[in-house]
ZAMARGU-4260 file (C-alpha; in steps of 0.2 Angstrom, whole numbers, plus 5000, padded with zeros to 4 digits):
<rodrens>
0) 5029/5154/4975 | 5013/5161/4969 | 4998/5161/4979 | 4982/5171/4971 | 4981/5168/4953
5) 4972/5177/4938 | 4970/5172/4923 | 4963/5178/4906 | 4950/5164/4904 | 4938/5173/4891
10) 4954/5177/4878 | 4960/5158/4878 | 4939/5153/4877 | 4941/5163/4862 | 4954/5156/4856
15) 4946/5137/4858 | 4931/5142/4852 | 4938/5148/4836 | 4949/5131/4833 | 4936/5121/4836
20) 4924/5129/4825 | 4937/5128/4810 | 4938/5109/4815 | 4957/5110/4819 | 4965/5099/4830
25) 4978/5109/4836 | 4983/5127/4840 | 4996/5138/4829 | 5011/5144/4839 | 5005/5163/4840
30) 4988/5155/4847 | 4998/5144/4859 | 5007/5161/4864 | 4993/5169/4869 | 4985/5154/4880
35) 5001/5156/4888 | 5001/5173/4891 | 4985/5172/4897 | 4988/5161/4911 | 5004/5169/4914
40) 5017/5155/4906 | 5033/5165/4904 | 5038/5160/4887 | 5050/5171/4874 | 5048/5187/4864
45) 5041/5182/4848 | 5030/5187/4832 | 5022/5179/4817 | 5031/5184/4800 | 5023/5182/4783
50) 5039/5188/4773 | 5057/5187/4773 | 5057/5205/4775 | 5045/5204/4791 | 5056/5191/4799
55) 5070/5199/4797 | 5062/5217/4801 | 5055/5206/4818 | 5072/5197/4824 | 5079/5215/4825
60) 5066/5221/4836 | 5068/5206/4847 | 5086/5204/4846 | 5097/5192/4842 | 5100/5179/4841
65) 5085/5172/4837 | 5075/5154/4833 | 5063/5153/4819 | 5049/5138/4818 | 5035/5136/4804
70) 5018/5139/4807 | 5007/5126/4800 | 4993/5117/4807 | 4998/5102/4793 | 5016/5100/4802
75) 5016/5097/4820 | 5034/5091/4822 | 5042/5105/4817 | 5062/5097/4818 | 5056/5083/4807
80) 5049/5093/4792 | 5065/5105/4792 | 5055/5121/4801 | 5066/5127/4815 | 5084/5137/4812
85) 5092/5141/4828 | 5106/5153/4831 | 5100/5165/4819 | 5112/5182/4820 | 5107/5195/4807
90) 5094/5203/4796 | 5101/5193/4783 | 5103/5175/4792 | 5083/5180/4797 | 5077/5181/4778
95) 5088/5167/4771 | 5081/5156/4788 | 5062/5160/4781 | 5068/5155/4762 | 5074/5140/4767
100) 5059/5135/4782 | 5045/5137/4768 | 5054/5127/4755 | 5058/5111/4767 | 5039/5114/4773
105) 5033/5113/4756 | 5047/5098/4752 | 5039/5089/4768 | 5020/5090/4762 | 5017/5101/4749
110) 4999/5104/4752 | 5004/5112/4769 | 4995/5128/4775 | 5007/5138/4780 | 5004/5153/4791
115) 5019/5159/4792 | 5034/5159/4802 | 5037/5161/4823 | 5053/5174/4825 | 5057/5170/4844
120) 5069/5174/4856 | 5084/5162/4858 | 5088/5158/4876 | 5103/5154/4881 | 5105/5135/4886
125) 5119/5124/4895 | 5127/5130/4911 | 5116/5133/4925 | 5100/5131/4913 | 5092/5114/4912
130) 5080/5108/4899 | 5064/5102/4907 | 5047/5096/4898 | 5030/5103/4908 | 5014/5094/4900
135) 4996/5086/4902 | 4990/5074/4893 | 4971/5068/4893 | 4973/5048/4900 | 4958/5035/4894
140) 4962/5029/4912 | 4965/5044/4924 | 4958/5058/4913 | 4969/5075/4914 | 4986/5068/4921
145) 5001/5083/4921 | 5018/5079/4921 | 5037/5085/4924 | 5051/5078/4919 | 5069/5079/4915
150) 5077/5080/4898 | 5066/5092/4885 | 5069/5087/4869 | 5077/5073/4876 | 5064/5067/4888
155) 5056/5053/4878 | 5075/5045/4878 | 5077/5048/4896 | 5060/5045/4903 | 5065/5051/4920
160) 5044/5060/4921 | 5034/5060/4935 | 5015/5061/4936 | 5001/5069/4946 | 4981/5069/4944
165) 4976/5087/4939 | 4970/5098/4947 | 4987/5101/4957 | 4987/5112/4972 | 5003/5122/4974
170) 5012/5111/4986 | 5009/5098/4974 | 5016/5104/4958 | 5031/5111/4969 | 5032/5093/4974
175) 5033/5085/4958 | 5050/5095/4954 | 5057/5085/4967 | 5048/5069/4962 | 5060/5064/4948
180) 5075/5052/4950 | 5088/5066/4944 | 5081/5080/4953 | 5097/5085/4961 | 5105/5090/4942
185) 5091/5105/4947 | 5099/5108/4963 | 5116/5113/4954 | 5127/5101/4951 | 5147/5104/4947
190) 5148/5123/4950 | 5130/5125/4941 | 5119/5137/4950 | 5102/5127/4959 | 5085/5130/4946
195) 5071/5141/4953 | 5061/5127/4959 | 5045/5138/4963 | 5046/5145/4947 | 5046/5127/4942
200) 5032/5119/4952 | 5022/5139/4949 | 5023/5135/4929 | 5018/5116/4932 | 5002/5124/4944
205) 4996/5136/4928 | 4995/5123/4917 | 4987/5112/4929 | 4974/5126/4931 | 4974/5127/4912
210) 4968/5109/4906 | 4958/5109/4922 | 4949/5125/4916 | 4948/5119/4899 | 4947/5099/4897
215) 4946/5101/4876 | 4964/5104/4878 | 4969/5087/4876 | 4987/5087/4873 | 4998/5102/4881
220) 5018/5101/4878 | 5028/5113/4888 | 5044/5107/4878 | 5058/5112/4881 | 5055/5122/4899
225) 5072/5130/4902 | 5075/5132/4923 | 5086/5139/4929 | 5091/5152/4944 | 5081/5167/4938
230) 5064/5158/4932 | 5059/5145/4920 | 5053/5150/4903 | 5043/5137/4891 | 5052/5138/4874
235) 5039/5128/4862 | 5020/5129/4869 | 5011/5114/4859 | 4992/5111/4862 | 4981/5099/4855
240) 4963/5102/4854 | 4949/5089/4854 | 4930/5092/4859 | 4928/5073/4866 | 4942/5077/4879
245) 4931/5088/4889 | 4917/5075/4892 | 4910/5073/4909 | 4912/5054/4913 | 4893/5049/4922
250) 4896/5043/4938 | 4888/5037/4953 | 4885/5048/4969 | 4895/5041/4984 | 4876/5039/4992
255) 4871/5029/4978 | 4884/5017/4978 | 4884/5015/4997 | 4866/5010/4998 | 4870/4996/4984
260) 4883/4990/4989 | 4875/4988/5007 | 4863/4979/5001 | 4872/4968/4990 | 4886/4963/5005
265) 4873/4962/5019 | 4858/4956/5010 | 4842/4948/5020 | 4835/4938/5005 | 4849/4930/4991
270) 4841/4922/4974 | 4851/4909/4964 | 4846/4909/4946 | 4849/4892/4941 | 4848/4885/4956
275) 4851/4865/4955 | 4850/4849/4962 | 4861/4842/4952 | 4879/4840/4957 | 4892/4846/4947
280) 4882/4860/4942 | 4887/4878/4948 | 4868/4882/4954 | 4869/4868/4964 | 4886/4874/4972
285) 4881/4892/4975 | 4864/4883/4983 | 4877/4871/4997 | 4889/4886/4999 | 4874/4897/5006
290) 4864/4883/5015 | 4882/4876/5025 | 4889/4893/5026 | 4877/4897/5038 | 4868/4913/5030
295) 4857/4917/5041 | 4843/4927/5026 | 4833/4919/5015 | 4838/4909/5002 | 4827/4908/4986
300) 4833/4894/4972 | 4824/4899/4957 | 4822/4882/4943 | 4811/4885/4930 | 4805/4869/4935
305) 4800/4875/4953 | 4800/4859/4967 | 4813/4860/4977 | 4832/4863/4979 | 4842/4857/4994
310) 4825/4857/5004 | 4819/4875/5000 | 4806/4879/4988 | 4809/4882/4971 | 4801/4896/4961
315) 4799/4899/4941 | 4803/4915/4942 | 4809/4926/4955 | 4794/4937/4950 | 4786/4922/4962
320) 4797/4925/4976 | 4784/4931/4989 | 4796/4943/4997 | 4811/4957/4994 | 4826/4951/4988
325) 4840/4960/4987 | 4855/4949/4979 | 4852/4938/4964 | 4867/4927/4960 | 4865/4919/4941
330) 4870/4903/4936 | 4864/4901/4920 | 4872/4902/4902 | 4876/4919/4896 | 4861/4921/4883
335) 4847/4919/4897 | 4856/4932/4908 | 4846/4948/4898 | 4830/4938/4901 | 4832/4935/4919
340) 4839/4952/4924 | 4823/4959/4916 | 4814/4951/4929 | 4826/4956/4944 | 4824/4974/4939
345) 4803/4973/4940 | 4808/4964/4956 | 4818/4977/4963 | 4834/4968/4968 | 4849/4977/4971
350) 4864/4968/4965 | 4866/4955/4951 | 4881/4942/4953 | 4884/4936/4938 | 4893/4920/4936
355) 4893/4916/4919 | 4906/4918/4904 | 4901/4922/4887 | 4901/4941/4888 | 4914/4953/4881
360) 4929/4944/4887 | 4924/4931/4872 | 4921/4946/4859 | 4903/4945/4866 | 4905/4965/4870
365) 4887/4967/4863 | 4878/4954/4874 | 4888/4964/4889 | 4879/4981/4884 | 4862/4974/4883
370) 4865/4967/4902 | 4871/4985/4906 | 4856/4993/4898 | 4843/4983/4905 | 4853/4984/4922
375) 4856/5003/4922 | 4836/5004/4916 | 4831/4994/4932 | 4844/5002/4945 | 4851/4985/4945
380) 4871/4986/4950 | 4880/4970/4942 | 4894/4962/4951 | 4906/4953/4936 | 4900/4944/4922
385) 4914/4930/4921 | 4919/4928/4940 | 4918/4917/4955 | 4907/4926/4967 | 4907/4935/4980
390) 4912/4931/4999 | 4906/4941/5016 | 4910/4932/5031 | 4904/4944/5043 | 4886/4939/5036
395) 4891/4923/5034 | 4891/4923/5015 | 4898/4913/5003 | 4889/4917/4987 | 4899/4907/4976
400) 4903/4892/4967 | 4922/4890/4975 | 4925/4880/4992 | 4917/4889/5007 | 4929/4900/5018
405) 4926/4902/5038 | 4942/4912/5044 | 4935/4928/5048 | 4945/4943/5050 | 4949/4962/5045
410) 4955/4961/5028 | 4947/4961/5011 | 4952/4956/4996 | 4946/4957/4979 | 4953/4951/4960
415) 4949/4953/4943 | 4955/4936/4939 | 4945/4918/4943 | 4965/4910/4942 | 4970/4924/4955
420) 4956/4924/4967 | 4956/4905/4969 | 4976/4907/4973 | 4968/4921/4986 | 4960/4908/4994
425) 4971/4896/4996 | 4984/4907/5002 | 4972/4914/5016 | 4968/4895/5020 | 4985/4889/5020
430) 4991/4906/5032 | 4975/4908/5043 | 4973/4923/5035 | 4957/4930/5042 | 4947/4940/5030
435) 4932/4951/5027 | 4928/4946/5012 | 4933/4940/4995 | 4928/4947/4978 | 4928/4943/4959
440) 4926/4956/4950 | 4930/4949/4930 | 4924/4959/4917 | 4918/4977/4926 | 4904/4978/4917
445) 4898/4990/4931 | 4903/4987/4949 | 4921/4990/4948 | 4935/4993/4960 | 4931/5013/4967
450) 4911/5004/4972 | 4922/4992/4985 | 4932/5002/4993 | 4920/5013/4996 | 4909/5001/5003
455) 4925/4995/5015 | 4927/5012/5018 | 4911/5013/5028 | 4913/4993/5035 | 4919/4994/5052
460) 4923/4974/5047 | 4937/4978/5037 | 4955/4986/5041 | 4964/4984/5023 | 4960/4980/5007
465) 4969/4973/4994 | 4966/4972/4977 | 4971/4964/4961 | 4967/4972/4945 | 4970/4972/4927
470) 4966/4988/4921 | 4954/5002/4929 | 4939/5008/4922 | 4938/5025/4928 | 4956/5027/4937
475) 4950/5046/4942 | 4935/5040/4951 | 4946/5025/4960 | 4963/5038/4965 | 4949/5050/4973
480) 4941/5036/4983 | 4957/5027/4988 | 4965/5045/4992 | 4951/5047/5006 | 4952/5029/5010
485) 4969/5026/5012 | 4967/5039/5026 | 4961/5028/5038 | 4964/5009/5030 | 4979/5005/5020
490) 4974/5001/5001 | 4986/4986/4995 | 4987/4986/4973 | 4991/4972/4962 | 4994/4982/4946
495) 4997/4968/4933 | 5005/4971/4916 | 5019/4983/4923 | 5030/4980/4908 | 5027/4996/4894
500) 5020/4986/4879 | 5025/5002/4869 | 5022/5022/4868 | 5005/5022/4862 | 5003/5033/4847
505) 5003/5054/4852 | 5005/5070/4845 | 5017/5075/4859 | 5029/5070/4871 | 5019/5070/4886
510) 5005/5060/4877 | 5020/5048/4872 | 5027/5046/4890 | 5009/5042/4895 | 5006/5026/4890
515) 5018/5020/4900 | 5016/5011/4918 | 5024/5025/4928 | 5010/5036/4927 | 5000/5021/4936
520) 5014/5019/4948 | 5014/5038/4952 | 4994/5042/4953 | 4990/5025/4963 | 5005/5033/4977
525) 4999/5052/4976 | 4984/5044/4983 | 4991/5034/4994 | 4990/5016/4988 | 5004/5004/4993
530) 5008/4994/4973 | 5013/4976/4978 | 5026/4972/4965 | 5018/4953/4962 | 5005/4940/4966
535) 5016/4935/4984 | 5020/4955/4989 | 5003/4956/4988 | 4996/4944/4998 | 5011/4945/5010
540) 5006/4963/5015 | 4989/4959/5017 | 4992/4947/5032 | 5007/4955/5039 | 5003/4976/5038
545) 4986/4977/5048 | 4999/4967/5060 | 5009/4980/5063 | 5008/4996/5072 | 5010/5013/5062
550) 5028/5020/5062 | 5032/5033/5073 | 5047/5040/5063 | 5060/5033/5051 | 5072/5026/5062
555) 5075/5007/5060 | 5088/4996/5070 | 5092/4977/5064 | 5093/4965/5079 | 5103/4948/5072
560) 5111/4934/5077 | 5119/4930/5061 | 5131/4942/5053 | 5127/4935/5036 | 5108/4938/5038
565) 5111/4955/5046 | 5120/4959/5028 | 5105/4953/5018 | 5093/4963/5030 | 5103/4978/5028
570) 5101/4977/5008 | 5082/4972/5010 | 5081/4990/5019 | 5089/4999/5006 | 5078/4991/4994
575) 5061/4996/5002 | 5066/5014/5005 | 5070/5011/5026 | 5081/5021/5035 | 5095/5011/5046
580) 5096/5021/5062 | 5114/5029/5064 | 5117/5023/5081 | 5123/5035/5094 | 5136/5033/5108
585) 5125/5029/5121 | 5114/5019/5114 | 5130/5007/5107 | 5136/5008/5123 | 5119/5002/5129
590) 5119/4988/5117 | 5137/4981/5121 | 5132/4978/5140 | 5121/4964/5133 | 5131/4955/5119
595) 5148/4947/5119 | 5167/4956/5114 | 5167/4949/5098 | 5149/4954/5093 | 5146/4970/5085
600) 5133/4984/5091 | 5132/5000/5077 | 5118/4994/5064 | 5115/4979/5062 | 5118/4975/5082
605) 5124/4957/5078 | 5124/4946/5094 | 5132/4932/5088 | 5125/4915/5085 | 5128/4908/5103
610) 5121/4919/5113 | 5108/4913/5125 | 5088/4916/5126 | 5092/4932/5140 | 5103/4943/5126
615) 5090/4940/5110 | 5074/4946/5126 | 5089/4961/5133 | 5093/4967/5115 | 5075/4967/5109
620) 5069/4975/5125 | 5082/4989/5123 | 5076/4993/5104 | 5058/4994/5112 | 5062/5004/5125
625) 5073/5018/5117 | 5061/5029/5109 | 5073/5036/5098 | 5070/5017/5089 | 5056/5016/5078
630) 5055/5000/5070 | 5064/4981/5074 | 5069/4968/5062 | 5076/4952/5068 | 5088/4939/5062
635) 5088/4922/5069 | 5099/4911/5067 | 5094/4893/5073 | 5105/4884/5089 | 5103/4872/5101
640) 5107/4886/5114 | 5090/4895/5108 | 5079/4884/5097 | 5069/4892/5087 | 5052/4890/5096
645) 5061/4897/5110 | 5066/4912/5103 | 5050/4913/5095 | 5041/4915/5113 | 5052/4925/5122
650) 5050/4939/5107 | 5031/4937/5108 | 5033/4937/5127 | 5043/4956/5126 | 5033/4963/5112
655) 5018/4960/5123 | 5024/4967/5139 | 5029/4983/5131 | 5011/4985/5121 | 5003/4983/5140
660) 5014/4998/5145 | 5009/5009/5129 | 5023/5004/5119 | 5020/4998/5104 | 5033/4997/5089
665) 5030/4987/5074 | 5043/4971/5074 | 5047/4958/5060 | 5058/4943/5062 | 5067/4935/5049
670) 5071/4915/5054 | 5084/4905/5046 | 5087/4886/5052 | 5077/4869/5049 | 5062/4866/5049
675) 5058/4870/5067 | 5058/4888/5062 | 5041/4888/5054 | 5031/4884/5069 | 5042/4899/5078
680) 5038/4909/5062 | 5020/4905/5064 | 5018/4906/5081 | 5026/4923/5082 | 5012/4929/5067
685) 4998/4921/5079 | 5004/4934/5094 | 5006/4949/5083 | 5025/4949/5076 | 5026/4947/5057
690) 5038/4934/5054 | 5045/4922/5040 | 5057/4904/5037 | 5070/4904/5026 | 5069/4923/5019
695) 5077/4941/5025 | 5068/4949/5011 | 5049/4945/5013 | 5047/4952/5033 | 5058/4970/5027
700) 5048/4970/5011 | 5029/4970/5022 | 5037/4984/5036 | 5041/4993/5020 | 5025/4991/5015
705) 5018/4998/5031 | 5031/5014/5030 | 5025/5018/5010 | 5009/5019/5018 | 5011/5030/5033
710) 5020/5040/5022 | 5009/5043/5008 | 4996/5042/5016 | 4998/5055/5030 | 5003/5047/5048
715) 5021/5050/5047 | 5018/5067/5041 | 5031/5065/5027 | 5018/5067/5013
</rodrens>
C-alpha cells in the first residue's frame, strides 16, 4: 500500500478556483479527470470530443471498445437523460454514438450547455472484477464523511456502505474494505480471483486526502470503482462543488470548555432565578432540592420582591448578590430569560441552567438566538433551555426541579429528553444505581454533548457515561472527543430515530446513502462509542459494564444448569458478536470430573438441573481458573437442591476469591425460577457479578457491550 503521497494541489486549486468563479456547482468530466490525476486516482484513458469526427478520430487512439458520456454541467445524471453509449466498436459506432448523445441531451433539456462528449476507455466488467462506489459526502452532522460500499451503480439498491470520519489514515481506509457486510464477494468468491484490497483502501486514502485538502468539494462520487486483482480503477469521477462546504465550524478550545464546565458542576455559589416560596412552583422546588441536598456553597434565591426564600435572603437582582456566583439556575418564563441573562453576564457567572420552555422547541428559534447572543457576548455557557436540571452528587447537587437523588456512584448520565431523564431516575432509584451525575440537556442551545464528556473525561468521579440524544449538534466535535475518551471510560449512546425517514435529497449516490442512520452507526464505533439499541440496552449497560472487568481475549464458555437456557444463551452470543470458546480435550476432560454421565461438557457445559451447590462452585471455579477462558456466563435453573439465593452466594463467594489472587474475569448470570431469583439476581449485582431474573438475553447483551468497547476502543487490541 502506499505510504508517502504527492499530489498536484496547485492544478486541482486551479481547477476549483475557476468553477467557482463561473458559479457552477459542479465539475465537467475532463475537470473531474484531472483532479483525479492529480491526486493519483487511476481512472480510464479518455478525451473530450466536440465532433463526430473527433470522437471517432479519439476512440481509435484509445482503443476500443469504448464508452461515451455527455459533458454538460446542466445534466448531472448522465443515464437518465440518454448521454452514455457503452460497447462502442468502431469509428463509425463512435460518430453515430455522438449523434445520438447530443440529440437525447437536447431532448432531455434543451437549453443544456453541452461541452461536448467524454470518449473513455471501456473496462472490462464481471468475472473477477467487482463494481465498487468510493465517495464523500459533506454531513450537516459529521462534516466530510467518506464512504465504501458494495454495488456501484447498484449501491443505492444494495446499501451495503460503510462510513468513516475523514481524514482517514491508511490503516483506516484499508479497513473500511473490510467493514462491509459482503466483503468476502472481494476475497473471490466461486473460482473469481480476491480484489487488490490495498489498491482499494489506497483509492479510498486519496480521496480522503482530497476533500480533506479541499472542503468546497462537497459531493465526490467514485461510481462505479472496478476492483479487481491488478488495481482498482474509478470509471465515472463526479464532484460537486459548493463554497459553504469548506466553512470552519467556530468551536471552543478544550481549555475553554473545561474551565466552564468546572465551574458549572462544582460551583461554590448557585443563584435561582425565580426563586419561590410558594409551593408548586419550580423556584420553589429547585430552592428545597439545594437546601435538603446538602450543597454545601452558597445558595442565593433571587425574587424580585427580595425578603426571604426557605430562610435565606432574597435579592432583586443578582447584580445585589454580595459575592461570586458561578451557576445561575432560571425559573422564570421564557420572555424574562434574555433580561436576566443580561445581568448574569455583567455578574460574571459561568453557566446558566435554564429551565424554561418556550424557546425553539415551540417555533420560538428567535427568542433562543437572542439567549445565545447575549450568552456568547457575556462568556456565559447555557445548559438547555427546556430541561429538568442538572444533578452532581459528588458536590451534593441537585440543581433541579425533579425529586432529589443521593445514591452516588461512577456513572453519568445525561438525556435530551425531560420524559427520558425522569425514566433515568427512576431506573437508577429502583436498581441502586449509583451515579455521578444526571443531566438534561433539551434544546442544545449551547452546552451540548462533546462539553460533558469532556468534562467527565477529566472527573476522576466518573467511570462511564451514557447518553441519550436526539440528534448532535456538531457530531465531528462529539466523535473527536469521545474517540479520546472512550480510551479510558466506556461512552454508552442512545441514538434515537434509528429508522431512515428517507434519502434526503443529493446530487450523488454517496450524498444519497448519507442520510441514512448507518453513517451514525459507523462514526459513533470508529470512535469507540458502545450504541445501545433502546431506552433498557442503555441503561442496562450503564449499571452492568463498569461492573465488569475488561476482557482479556475473545474466548467465552457458557456454564448452565438448564439445557434449554444454555440454547438461548448460545443464540444471545451470536447475537452480540461473542465468540463460544471451542473447547479443547483437556479442558472437557476437566469439566466432566465435576458434572454427572448424562450432562454435557463441550460449549455450553450444561450440568444438569440437580446437581448440588459443590458442581455450580467446581465448574465456575475451573472457568476462572483456565486462563485459556475469557469470559463466564451462567445459567441457573431454580431447585430445591440449590435455591437460588444459594447459588447466588456461592458464585459471589468464587468470583471473590479468584479477584484476591489477581484473577479477575468478567462473569454474568442469567437466573430463571420464581421469585426467589431476584434477591440472588440482585445480590450477585451488589457483590460484583452482573446478573438478571427471568431473561438470557439481557446479562449477554451487557458482556457484549463490554467486548464492543474493548474492541473499539483499543484494550483487546482488535481495533
Amino acid at each position: 500500500m502506499t505510504t508517502a503521497m504527492t499530489y498536484d494541489k496547485a492544478a486541482v486549486r486551479a481547477i476549483l478556483d475557476q468553477a467557482l468563479a463561473d458559479g457552477r456547482t459542479s465539475l465537467s468530466a475532463p475537470e473531474a479527470k484531472q483532479v483525479a490525476d492529480a491526486y493519483g486516482i487511476p481512472t480510464p484513458g479518455e478525451g473530450l470530443a466536440t465532433t463526430a469526427e473527433g470522437a471517432a478520430g479519439l476512440a481509435t487512439e484509445i482503443g476500443f471498445p469504448v464508452v461515451l458520456k455527455i459533458v454538460s454541467p446542466d445534466i448531472l445524471h448522465k443515464t437518465e437523460a440518454g448521454g452514455v453509449v457503452v460497447g462502442v466498436d468502431s469509428a463509425d459506432a463512435a460518430k453515430a454514438a455522438y449523434n445520438r448523445i447530443v440529440d437525447n441531451a437536447k431532448a432531455y433539456k434543451s437549453d443544456a450547455e453541452i461541452v461536448g462528449i467524454q470518449v473513455q476507455k471501456m473496462l472490462v466488467t464481471g468475472g473477477d472484477v467487482q463494481e465498487v462506489i468510493v465517495g464523500s459526502v459533506t454531513d450537516p452532522t459529521f462534516g466530510k464523511v467518506v464512504a465504501f460500499g458494495l454495488g456501484g451503480v447498484l449501491v443505492e439498491v444494495l446499501k451495503d456502505v460503510t462510513f468513516r470520519l475523514a481524514p482517514l489514515t491508511a490503516d483506516e481506509a484499508r479497513a473500511m474494505v473490510d467493514g462491509i457486510s459482503a466483503h468476502e464477494m472481494l476475497e473471490g468468491v466461486r473460482g473469481a480471483k480476491p480484489v487488490d484490497k490495498d489498491a482499494v483502501g489506497d483509492l479510498i486514502k486519496r480521496l480522503s486526502d482530497l476533500v480533506t485538502d479541499f472542503p468546497q468539494f462537497a459531493e465526490v462520487d467514485l461510481n462505479p470503482v472496478l476492483a479487481g486483482p491488478d488495481g482498482a480503477t474509478a470509471v465515472d469521477f463526479r464532484i460537486i462543488v459548493d463554497a459553504e462546504a469548506g466553512k470552519p465550524v467556530e468551536r471552543y478550545s478544550q481549555e475553554e470548555i473545561l474551565t466552564a464546565m468546572t465551574r458549572i458542576m462544582k460551583p461554590r455559589a448557585v443563584a435561582v432565578i425565580g426563586a419561590s416560596n410558594e409551593d408548586g412552583k419550580i423556584g420553589n422546588s429547585v430552592m428545597k432540592n439545594l437546601v435538603n441536598g446538602g450543597y454545601a456553597g452558597d445558595i442565593y434565591p433571587i425574587n424580585p420582591k427580595g425578603g426571604e426564600v426557605l430562610g435565606l435572603k432574597a435579592f432583586p437582582s443578582i447584580t445585589d448578590v454580595p459575592g461570586d456566583v458561578d451557576v445561575a439556575v432560571f425559573a422564570v418564563p421564557a420572555k424574562f430569560v434574555a433580561g436576566a441573562l443580561e445581568q448574569c453576564g455583567q455578574k460574571g457567572v459561568a453557566g446558566a441552567i435554564l429551565i424554561p420552555s418556550g424557546f425553539a422547541e415551540t417555533g420560538e428559534q428567535a427568542l433562543q438566538d437572542e439567549v445565545v447572543a447575549i450568552a456568547r457576548k457575556h462568556n456565559v455557557r447555557i445548559l438547555g433551555p427546556n430541561i429538568y436540571g442538572y444533578y452532581y452528587l459528588p458536590e451534593s447537587l441537585c440543581a433541579t426541579f425533579c425529586t432529589p437523588y443521593d445514591v452516588r456512584g461512577s456513572v453519568a448520565l445525561s438525556s435530551q429528553s425531560g420524559g427520558i431523564g425522569m425514566a433515568i431516575l427512576g431506573f437508577s432509584r429502583s436498581s441502586r444505581m449509583g451515579v455521578s451525575a444526571i443531566v438534561g440537556v433539551g434544546n442544545k442551545a449551547d452546552i451540548d454533548e462533546d462539553d460533558l464528556l469532556t468534562f467527565f473525561e477529566h472527573d476522576d468521579n466518573t467511570n462511564l457515561i451514557a447518553m441519550h440524544l436526539e440528534d448532535l449538534k456538531d457530531g465531528r466535535a462529539f466523535a473527536e472527543t469521545a474517540a479520546r475518551v472512550s480510551k479510558q471510560k466506556p461512552v454508552v449512546v442512545l441514538k434515537a430515530g434509528r429508522t431512515s425517514m428517507g434519502a434526503r435529497a443529493a446530487s450523488s449516490h454517496t450524498g444519497a446513502l448519507a442520510g441514512d442512520d448507518k453513517v451514525y452507526d459507523d462514526i459513533l464505533r470508529q470512535s469507540g462509542v458502545v450504541r445501545a439499541p433502546g431506552l433498557n440496552e442503555m441503561l442496562q449497560y450503564a449499571r452492568g459494564i463498569p461492573l465488569l472487568p475488561t476482557p482479556k481475549g475473545e474466548n467465552v464458555v457458557i456454564i448452565t444448569g438448564a439445557g434449554g437456557s444454555g440454547v438461548l444463551l448460545s443464540d444471545a452470543c451470536v447475537d452480540n458478536g461473542l465468540t463460544l470458546m471451542d473447547i479443547p480435550d483437556d479442558l472437557d476432560a476437566a469439566f466432566r470430573k465435576f458434572i454427572p454421565p448424562f450432562g454435557a461438557a463441550g460449549n455450553p457445559v450444561d450440568i444438569t438441573g440437580g446437581e448440588p451447590p459443590s458442581t455450580y462452585r467446581n465448574t465456575v471455579a475451573l472457568g476462572l481458573s483456565d486462563e485459556r477462558i475469557h469470559a463466564l456466563i451462567l445459567g441457573y435453573w431454580h431447585t430445591i437442591v440449590t435455591p437460588p439465593m444459594v447459588f447466588a452466594k456461592l458464585v459471589a463467594e468464587v468470583v471473590e476469591e479468584f479477584r484476591a489472587k489477581g484473577i479477575d474475569k468478567p462473569v454474568v448470570a442469567s437466573l430463571s425460577g420464581d421469585v426467589e431469583v431476584e434477591e440472588a439476581s440482585q445480590y450477585l449485582f451488589d457483590h460484583g457479578v452482573v446478573a438478571y431474573p427471568y431473561t438470557t438475553e439481557t446479562p449477554v447483551q451487557v458482556l457484549g457491550a463490554k467486548y464492543r468497547w474493548a474492541r473499539n476502543a483499543g484494550p483487546l487490541g482488535l481495533s
